[in-house]
VMD Tcl script that draws the C-alpha trace (Angstrom):
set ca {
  {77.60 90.86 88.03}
  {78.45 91.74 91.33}
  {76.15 93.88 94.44}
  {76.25 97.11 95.01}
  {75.99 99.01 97.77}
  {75.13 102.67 99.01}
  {77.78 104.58 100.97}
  {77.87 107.18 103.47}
  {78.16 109.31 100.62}
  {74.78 108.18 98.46}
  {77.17 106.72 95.91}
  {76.38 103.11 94.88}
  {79.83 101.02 94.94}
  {81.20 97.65 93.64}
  {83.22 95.96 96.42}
  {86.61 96.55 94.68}
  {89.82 97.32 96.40}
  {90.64 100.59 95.81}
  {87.53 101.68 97.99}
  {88.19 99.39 100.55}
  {91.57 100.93 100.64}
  {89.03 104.67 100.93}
  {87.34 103.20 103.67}
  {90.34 102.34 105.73}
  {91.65 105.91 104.75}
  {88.67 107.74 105.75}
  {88.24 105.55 109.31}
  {89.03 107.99 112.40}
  {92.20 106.50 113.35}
  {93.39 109.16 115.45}
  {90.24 109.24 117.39}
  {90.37 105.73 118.01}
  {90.96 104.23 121.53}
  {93.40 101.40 121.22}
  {93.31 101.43 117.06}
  {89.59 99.79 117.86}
  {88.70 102.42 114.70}
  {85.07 101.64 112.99}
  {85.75 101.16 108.86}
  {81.67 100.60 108.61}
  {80.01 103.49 106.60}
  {83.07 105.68 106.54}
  {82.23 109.30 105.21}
  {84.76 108.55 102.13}
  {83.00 109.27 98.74}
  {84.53 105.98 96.95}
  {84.74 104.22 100.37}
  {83.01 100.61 100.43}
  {80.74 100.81 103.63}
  {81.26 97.44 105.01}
  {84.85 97.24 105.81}
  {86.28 95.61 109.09}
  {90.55 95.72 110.29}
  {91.90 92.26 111.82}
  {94.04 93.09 114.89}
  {96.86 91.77 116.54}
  {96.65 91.81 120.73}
  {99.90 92.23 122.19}
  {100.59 92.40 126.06}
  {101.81 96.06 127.03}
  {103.91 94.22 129.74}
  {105.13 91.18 128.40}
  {106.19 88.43 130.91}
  {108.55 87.04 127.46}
  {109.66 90.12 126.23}
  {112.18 88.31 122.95}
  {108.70 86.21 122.07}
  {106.91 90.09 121.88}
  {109.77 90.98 120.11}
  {109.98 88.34 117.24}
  {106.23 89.34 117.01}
  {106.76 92.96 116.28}
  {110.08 92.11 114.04}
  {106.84 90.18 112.19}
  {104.67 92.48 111.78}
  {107.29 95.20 111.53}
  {108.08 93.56 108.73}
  {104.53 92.78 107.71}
  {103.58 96.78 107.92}
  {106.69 97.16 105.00}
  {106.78 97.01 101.19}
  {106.98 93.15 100.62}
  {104.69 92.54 103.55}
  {102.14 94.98 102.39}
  {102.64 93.20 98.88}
  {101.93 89.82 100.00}
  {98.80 91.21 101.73}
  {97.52 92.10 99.00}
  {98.14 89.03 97.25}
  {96.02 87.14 99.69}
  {93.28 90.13 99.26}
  {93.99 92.27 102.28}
  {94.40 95.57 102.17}
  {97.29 97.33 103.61}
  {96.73 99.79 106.55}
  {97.23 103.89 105.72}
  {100.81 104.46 106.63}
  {100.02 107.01 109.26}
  {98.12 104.14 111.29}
  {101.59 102.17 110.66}
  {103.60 105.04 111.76}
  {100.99 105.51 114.98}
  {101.15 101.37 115.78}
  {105.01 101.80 115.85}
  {104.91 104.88 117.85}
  {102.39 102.94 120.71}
  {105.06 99.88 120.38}
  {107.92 102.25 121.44}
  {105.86 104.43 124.01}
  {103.38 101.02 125.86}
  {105.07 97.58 125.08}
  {107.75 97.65 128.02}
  {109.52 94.79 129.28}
  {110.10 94.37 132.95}
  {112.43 97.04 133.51}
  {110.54 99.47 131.21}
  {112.52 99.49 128.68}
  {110.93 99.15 124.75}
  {110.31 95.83 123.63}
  {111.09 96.75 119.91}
}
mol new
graphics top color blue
foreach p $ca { graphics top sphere $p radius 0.5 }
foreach p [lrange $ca 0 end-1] q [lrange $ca 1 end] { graphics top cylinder $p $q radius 0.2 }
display resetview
């Protein structure tokens, strides 16, 4: 038998993927500063409330711009099908592809090298 808890919502969960996977989805991503988005007590009805993201700090002006690079090809890569898969198989969740396609966007648009051109 495993806990339960109460959500946001009053429903009592199971900690079970599929609503950690609700709780990422329901987080206010778009309202975040940085991607620093809260995942704890999200207002999704199936969301587990005690969810937290790992990040990844990268430096917006890189003094060793192909090191930032191979970093992003990594995660770039990471943020993909097999990558997601593999996640998963070590029991993380992937993140909601419009917080992949908003991570990508911020690499192109802040992560400059010297002569402000796009690391990635």
């Amino acid at each position: 038998m495993t806990v339960q808890l109460q959500n946001k919502a009053g429903k009592f969960l199971s900690p079970e993927v599929p609503a950690f996977i609700e709780a990422a989805a329901a987080a206010d991503w778009a309202g975040s500063k940085d991607f620093a988005a809260s995942m704890i007590n999200t207002a999704g009805p199936g969301a587990w409330p005690i969810v937290s993201p790992t990040y990844i700090l990268l430096p917006k002006n890189p003094t060793n711009a192909d090191a930032s690079r191979e970093v992003m090809k990594f995660f770039d890569w990471a943020y993909g099908k097999e990558g997601s898969e593999m996640a998963e198989k070590l029991h993380y969740i992937p993140l909601p592809e419009a917080v992949i396609e908003r991570i990508k966007a911020a690499w192109k648009s802040e992560v400059k090298t010297p002569d402000g051109k796009p690391v990635l």
